[in-house]
MDTraj code that builds the backbone (N, CA, C; nanometers):
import mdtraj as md
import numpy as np

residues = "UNK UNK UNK UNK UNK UNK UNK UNK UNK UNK UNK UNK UNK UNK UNK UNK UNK UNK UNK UNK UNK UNK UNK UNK UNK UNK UNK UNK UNK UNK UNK UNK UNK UNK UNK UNK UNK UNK UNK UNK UNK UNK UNK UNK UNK UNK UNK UNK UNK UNK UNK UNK UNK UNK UNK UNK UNK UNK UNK UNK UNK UNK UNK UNK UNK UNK UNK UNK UNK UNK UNK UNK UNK UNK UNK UNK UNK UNK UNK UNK UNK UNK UNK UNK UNK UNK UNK UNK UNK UNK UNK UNK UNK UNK UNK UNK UNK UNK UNK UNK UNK UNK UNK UNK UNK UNK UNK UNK UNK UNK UNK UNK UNK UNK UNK UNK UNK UNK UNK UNK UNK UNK UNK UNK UNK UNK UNK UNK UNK UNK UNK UNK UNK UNK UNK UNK UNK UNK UNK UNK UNK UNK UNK UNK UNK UNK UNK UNK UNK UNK UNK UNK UNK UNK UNK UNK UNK UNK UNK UNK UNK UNK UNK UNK UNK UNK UNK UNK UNK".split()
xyz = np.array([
    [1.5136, 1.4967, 0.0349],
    [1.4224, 1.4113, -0.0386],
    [1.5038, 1.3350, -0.1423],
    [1.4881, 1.2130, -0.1469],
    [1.5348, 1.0951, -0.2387],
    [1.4549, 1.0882, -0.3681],
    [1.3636, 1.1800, -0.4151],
    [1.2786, 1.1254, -0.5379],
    [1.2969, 1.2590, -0.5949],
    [1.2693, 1.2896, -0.7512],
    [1.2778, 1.4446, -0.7861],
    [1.1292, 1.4754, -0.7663],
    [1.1144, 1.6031, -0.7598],
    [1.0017, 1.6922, -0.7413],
    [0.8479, 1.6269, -0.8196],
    [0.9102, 1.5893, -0.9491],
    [0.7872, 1.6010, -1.0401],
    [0.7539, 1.4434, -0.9939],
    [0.8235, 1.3713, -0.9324],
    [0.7480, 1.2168, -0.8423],
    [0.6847, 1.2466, -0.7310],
    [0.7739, 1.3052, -0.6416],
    [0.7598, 1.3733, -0.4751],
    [0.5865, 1.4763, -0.5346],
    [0.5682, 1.5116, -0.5879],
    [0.4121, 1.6577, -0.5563],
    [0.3381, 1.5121, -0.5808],
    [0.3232, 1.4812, -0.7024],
    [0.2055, 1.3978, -0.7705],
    [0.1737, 1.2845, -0.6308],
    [0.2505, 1.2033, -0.5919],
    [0.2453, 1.1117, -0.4769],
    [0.1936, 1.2109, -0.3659],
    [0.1871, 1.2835, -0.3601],
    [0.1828, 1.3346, -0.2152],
    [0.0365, 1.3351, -0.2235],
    [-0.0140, 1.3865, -0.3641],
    [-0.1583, 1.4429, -0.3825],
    [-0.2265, 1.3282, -0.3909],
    [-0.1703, 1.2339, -0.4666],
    [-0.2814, 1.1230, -0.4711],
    [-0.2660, 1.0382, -0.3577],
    [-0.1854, 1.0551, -0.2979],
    [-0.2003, 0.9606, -0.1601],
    [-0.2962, 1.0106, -0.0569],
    [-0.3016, 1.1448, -0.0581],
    [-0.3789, 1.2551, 0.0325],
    [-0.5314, 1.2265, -0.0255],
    [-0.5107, 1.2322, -0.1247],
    [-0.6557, 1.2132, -0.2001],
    [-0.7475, 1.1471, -0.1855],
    [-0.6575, 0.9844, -0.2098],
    [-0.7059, 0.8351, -0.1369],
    [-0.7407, 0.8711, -0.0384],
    [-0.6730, 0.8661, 0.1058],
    [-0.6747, 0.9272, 0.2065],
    [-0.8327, 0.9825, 0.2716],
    [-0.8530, 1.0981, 0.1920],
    [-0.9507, 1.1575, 0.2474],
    [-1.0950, 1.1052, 0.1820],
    [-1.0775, 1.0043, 0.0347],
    [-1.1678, 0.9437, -0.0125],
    [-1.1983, 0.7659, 0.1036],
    [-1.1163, 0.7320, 0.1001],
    [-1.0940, 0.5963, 0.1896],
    [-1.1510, 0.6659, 0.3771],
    [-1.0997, 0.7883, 0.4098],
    [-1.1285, 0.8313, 0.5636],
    [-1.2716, 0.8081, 0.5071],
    [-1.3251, 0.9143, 0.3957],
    [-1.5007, 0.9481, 0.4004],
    [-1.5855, 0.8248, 0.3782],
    [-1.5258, 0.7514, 0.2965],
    [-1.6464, 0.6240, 0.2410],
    [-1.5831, 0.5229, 0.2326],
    [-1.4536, 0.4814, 0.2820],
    [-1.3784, 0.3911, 0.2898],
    [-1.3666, 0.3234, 0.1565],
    [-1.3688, 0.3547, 0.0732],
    [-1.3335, 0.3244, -0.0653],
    [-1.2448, 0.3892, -0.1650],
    [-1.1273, 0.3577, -0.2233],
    [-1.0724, 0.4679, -0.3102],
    [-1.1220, 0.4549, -0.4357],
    [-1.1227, 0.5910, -0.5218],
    [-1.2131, 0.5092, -0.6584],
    [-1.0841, 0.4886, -0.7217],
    [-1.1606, 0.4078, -0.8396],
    [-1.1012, 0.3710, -0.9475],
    [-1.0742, 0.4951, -1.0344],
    [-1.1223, 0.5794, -1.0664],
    [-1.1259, 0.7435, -1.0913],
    [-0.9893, 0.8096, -1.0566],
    [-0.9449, 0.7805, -0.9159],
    [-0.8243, 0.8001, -0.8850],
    [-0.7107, 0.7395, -0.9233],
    [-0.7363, 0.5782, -0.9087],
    [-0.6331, 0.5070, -0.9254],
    [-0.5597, 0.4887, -1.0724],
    [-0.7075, 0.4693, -1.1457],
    [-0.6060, 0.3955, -1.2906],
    [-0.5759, 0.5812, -1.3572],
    [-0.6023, 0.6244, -1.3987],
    [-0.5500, 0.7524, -1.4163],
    [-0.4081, 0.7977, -1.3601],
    [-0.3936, 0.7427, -1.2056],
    [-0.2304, 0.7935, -1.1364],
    [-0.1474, 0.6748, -1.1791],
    [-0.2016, 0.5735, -1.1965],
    [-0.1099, 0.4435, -1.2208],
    [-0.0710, 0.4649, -1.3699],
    [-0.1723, 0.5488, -1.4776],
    [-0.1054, 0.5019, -1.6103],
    [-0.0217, 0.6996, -1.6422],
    [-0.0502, 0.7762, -1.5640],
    [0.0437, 0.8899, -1.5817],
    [0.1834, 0.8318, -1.4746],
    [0.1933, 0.7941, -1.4153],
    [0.3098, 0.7475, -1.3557],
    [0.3847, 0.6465, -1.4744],
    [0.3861, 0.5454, -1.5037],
    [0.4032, 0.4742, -1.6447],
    [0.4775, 0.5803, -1.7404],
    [0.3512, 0.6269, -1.7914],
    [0.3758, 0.7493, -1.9267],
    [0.4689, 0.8137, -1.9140],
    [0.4827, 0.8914, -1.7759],
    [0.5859, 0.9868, -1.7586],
    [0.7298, 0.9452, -1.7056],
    [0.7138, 0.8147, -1.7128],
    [0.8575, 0.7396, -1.6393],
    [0.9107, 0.7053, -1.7934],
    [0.8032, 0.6716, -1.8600],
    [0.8724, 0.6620, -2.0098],
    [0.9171, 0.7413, -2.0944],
    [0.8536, 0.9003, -2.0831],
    [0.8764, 0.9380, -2.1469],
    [0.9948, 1.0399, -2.1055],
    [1.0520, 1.0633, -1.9804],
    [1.1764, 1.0909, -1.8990],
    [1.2815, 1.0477, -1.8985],
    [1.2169, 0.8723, -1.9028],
    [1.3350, 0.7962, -1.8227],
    [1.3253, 0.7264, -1.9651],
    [1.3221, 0.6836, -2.0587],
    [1.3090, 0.6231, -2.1891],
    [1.2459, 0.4807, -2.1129],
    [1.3119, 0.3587, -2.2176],
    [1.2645, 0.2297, -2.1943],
    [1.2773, 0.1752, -2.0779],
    [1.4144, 0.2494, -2.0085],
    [1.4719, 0.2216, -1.8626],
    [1.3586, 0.2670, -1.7456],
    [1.2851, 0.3609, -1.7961],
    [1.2161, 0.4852, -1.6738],
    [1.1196, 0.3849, -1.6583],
    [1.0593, 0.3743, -1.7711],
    [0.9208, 0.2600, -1.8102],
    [0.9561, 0.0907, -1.7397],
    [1.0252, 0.0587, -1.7959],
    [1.0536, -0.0768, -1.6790],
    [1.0874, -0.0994, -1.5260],
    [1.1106, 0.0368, -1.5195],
    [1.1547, 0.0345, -1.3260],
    [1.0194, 0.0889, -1.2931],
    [0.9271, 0.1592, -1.3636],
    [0.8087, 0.2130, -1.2866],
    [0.7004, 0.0946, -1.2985],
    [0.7093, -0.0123, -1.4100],
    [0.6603, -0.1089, -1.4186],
    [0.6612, -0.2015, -1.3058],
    [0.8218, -0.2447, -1.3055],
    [0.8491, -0.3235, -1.1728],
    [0.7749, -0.2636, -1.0372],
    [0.7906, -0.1607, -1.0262],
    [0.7753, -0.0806, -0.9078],
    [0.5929, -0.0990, -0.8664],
    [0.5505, -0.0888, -0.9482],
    [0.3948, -0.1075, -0.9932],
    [0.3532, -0.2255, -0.9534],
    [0.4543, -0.3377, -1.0314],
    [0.4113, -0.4989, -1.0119],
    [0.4439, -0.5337, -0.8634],
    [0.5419, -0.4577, -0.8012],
    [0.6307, -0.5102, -0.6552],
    [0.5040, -0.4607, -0.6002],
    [0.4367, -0.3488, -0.5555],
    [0.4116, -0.2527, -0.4983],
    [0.2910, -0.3477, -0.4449],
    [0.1929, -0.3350, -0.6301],
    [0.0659, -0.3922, -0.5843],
    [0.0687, -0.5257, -0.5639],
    [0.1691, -0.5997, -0.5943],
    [0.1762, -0.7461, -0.5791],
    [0.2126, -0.8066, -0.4470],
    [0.2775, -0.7044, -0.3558],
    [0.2521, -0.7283, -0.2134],
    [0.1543, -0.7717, -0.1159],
    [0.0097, -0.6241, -0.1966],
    [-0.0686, -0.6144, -0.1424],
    [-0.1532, -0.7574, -0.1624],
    [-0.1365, -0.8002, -0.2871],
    [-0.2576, -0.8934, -0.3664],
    [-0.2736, -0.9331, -0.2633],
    [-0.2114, -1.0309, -0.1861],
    [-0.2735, -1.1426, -0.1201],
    [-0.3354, -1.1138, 0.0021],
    [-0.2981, -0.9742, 0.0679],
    [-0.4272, -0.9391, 0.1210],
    [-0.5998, -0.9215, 0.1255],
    [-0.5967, -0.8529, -0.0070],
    [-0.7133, -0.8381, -0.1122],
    [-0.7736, -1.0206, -0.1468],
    [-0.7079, -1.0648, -0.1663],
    [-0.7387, -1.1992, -0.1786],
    [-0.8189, -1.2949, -0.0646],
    [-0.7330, -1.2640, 0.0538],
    [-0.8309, -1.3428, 0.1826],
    [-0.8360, -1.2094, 0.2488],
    [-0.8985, -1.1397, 0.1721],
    [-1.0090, -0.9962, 0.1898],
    [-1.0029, -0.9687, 0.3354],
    [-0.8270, -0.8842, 0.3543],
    [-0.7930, -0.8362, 0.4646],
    [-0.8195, -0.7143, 0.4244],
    [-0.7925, -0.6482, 0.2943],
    [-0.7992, -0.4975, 0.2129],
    [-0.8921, -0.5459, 0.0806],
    [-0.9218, -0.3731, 0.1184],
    [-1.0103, -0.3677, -0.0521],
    [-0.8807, -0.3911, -0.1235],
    [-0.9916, -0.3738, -0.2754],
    [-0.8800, -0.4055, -0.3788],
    [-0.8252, -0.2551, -0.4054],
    [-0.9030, -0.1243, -0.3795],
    [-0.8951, -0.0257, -0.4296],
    [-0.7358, 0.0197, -0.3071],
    [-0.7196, -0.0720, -0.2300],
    [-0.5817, -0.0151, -0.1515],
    [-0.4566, -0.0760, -0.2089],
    [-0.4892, -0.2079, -0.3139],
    [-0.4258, -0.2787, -0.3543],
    [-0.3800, -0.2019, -0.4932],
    [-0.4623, -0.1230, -0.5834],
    [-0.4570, -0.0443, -0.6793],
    [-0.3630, 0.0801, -0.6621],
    [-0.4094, 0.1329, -0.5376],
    [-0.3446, 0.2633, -0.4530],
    [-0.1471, 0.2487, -0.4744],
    [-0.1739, 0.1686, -0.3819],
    [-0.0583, 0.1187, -0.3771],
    [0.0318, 0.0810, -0.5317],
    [-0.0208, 0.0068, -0.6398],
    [0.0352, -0.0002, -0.7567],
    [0.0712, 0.1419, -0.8294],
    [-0.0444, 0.2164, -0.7804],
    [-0.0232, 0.3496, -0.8293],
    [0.1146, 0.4376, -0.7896],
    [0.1109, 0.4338, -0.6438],
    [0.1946, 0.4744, -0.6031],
    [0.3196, 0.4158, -0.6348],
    [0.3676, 0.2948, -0.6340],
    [0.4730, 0.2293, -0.7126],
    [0.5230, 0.2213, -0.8693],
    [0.4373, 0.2919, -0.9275],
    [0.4816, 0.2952, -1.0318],
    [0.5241, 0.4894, -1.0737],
    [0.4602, 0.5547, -0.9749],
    [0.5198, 0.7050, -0.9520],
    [0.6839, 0.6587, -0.9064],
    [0.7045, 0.5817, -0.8170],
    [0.8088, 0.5887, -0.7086],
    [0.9211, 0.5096, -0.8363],
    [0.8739, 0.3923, -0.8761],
    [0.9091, 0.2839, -0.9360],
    [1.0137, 0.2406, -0.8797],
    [1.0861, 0.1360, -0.9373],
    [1.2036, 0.0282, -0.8480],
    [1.3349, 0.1328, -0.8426],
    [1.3526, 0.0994, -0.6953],
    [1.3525, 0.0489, -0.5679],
    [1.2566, 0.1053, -0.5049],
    [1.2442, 0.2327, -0.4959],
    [1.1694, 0.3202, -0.3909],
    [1.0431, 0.2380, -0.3555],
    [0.9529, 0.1659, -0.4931],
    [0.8011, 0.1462, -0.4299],
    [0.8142, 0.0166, -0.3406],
    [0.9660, -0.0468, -0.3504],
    [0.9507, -0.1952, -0.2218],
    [0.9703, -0.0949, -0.1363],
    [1.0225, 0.0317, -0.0717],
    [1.0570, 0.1012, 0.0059],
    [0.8964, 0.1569, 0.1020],
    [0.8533, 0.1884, -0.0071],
    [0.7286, 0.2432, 0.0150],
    [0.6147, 0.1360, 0.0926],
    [0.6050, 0.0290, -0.0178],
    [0.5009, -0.0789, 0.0467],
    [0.5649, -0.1152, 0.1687],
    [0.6800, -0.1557, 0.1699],
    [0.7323, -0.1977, 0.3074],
    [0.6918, -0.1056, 0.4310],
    [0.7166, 0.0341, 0.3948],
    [0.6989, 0.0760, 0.5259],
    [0.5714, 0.1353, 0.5554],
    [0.4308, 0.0855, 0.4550],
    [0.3256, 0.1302, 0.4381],
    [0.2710, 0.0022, 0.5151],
    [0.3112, -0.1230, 0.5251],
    [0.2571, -0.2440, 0.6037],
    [0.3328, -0.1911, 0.7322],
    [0.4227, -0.2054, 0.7568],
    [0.4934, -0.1376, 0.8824],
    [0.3798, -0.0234, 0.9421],
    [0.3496, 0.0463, 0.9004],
    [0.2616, 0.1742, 0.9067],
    [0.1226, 0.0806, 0.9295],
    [0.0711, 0.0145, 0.8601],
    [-0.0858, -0.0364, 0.8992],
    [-0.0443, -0.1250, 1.0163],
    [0.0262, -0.1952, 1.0554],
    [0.0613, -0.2667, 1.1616],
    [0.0415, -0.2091, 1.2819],
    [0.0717, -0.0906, 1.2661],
    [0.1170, 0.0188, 1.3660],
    [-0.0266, 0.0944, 1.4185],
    [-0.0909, 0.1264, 1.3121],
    [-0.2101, 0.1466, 1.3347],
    [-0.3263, 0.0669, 1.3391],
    [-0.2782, -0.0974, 1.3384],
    [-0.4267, -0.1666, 1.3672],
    [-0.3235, -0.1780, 1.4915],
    [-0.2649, -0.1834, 1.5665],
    [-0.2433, -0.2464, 1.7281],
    [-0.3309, -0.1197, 1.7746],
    [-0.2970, 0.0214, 1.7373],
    [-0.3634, 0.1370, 1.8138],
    [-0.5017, 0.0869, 1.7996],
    [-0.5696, 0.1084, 1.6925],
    [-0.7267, 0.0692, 1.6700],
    [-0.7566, -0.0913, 1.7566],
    [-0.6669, -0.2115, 1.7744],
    [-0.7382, -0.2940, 1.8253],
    [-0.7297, -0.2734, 1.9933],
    [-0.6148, -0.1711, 2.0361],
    [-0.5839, -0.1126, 2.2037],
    [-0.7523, -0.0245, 2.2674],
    [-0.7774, 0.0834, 2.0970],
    [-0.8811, 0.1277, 2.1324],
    [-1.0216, 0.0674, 2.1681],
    [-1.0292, -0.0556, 2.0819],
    [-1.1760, -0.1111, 2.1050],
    [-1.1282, -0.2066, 2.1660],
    [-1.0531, -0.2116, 2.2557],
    [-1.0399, -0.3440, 2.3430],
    [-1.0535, -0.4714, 2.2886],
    [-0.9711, -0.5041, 2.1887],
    [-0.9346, -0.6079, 2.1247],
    [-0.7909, -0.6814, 2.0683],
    [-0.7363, -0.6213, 2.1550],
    [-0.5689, -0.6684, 2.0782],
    [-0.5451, -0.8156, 2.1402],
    [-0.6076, -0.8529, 2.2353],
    [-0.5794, -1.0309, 2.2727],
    [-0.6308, -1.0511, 2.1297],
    [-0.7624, -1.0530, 2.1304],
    [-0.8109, -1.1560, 1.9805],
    [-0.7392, -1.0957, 1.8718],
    [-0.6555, -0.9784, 1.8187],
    [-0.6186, -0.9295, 1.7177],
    [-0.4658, -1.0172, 1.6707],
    [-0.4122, -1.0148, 1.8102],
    [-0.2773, -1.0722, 1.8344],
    [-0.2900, -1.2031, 1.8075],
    [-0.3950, -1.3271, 1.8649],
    [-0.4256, -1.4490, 1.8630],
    [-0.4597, -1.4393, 1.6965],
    [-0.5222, -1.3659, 1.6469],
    [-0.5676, -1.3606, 1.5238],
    [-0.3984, -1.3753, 1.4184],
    [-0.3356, -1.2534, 1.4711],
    [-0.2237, -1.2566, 1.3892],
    [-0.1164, -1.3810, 1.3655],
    [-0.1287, -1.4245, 1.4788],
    [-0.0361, -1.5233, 1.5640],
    [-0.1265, -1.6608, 1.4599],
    [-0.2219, -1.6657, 1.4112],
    [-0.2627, -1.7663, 1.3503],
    [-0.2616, -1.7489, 1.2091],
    [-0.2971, -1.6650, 1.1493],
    [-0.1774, -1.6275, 1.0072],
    [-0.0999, -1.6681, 1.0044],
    [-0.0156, -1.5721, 1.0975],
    [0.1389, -1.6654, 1.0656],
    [0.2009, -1.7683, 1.0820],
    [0.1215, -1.8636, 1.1615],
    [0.1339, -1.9643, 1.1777],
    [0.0824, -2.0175, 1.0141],
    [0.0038, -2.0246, 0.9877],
    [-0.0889, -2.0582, 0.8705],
    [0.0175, -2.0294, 0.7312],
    [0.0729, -1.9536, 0.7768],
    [0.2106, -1.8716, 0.6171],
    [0.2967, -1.9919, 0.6303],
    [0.3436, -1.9803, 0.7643],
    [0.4829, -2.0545, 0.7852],
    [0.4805, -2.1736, 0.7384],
    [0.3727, -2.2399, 0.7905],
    [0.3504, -2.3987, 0.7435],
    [0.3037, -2.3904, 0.6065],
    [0.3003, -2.2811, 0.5335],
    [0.2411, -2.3062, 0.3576],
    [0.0967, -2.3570, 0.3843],
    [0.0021, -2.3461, 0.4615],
    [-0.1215, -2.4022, 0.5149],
    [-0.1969, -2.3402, 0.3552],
    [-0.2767, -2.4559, 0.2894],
    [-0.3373, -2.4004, 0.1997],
    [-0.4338, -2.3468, 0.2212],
    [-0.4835, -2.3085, 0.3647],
    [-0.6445, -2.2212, 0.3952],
    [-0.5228, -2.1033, 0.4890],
    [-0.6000, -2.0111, 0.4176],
    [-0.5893, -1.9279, 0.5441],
    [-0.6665, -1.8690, 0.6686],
    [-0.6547, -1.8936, 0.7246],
    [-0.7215, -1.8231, 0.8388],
    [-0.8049, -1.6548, 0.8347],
    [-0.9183, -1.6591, 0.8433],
    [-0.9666, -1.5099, 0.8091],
    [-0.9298, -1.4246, 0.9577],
    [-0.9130, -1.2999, 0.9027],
    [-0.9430, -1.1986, 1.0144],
    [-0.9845, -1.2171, 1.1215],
    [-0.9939, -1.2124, 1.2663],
    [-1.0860, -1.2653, 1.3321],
    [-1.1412, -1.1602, 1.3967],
    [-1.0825, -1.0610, 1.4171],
    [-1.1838, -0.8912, 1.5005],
    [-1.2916, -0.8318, 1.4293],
    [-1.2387, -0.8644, 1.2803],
    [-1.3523, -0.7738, 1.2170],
    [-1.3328, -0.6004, 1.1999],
    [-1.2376, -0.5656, 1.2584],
    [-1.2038, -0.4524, 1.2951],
    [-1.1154, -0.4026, 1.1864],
    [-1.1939, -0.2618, 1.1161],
    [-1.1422, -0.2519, 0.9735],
    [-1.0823, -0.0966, 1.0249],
    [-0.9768, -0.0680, 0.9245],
    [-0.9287, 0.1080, 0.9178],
    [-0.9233, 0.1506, 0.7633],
    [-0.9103, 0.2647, 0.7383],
    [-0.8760, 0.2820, 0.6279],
    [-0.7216, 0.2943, 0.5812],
    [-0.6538, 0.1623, 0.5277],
    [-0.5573, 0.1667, 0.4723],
    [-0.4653, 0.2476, 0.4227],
    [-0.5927, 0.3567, 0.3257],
    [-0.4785, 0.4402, 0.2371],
    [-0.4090, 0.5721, 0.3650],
    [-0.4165, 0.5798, 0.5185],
    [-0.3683, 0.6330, 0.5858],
    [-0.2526, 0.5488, 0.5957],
    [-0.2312, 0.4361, 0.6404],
    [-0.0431, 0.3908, 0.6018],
    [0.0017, 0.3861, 0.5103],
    [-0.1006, 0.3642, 0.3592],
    [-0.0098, 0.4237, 0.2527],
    [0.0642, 0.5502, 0.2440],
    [-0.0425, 0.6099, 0.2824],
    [0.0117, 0.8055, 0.2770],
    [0.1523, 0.8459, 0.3833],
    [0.1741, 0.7259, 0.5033],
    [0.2827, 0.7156, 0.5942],
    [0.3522, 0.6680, 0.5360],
    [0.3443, 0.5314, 0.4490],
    [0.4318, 0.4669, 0.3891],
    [0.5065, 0.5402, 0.2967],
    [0.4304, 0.6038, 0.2286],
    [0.4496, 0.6884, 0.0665],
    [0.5880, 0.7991, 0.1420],
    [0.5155, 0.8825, 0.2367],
    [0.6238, 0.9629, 0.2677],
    [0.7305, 0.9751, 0.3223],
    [0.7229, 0.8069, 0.3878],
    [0.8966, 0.7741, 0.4517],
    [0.9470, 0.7577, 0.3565],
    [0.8943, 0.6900, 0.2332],
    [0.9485, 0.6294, 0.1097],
    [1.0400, 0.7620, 0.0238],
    [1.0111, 0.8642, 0.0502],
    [0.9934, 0.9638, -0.0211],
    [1.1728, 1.0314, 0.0281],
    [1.1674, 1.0165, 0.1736],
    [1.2769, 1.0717, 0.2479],
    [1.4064, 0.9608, 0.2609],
    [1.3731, 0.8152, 0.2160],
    [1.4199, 0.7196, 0.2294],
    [1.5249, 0.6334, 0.1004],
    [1.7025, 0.6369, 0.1361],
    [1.7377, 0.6221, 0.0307],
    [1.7176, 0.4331, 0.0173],
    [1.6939, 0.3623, -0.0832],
    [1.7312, 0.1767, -0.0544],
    [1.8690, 0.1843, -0.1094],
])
top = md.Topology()
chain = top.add_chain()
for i, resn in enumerate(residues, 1):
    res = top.add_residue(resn, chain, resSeq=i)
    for name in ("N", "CA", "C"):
        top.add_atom(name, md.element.get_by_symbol(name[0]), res)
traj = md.Trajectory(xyz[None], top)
């Protein structure tokens, strides 16, 4: 493991947590989030001094600032977008680009399974394939979703979180 203990338990729990709050009602609360996001902070500061506090900051801003623009053309709640800050500011810089990275890697992975299952990966793929088209050209609309076909996120966070965990940058 690449993180010390007292980062590695806390992440594990609140990712699990999300997890089984996001599986049941597809929502993570806020209850969870801002509470793990501002003891992650606190305790990076008060460990790591001014240094601990600015890399868990960064880590926080990278993490959830990935997500934003999902949350934005409301591909994810916001509460996965929070999740995720949370978790980045436990991990803080480098680890939480480590983490988000391989937590989109991880939802990728699991919407092809979910769109294989409901017999939808032509329109999921055509769907994707028009995003990115839409990124590349800087297109100021984006293109919405087109399956409709939702999962609960904080399961590739909790994948993401724990490659992140085993993973040196």
């Amino acid at each position: 493991m690449n993180v010390p203990l007292w980062v590695a338990a806390p992440v594990i729990v609140l990712v699990a947590a999300a997890t089984r709050a996001d599986v049941r009602t597809r929502t993570i609360p806020n209850r969870l989030t801002f509470p793990a996001l501002l003891l992650g902070l606190a305790l990076h500061a008060t460990l790591g001094g001014a240094g601990g506090f600015k890399s868990a900051l960064v880590g926080m801003a990278v993490a959830g600032g990935l997500l934003l623009p999902g949350w934005l053309f409301r591909w994810m709640g916001a509460g996965d977008v929070k999740l995720m800050a949370a978790v980045g500011a436990w991990l803080a810089w480098p680890q939480a680009l480590v983490a988000v990275l391989a937590s989109l890697v991880m939802g990728g992975a699991i919407s092809l399974i979910v769109a294989v299952r409901r017999g939808m990966l032509r329109q999921a793929l055509i769907g994707a394939a028009a995003i990115g088209a839409a990124a590349m050209t800087r297109s100021p609309v984006m293109p919405q979703a087109t399956t409709g076909v939702r999962f609960p996120f904080a399961v590739a966070v909790l994948a993401g979180s724990t490659i992140a965990l085993w993973f040196r940058p």
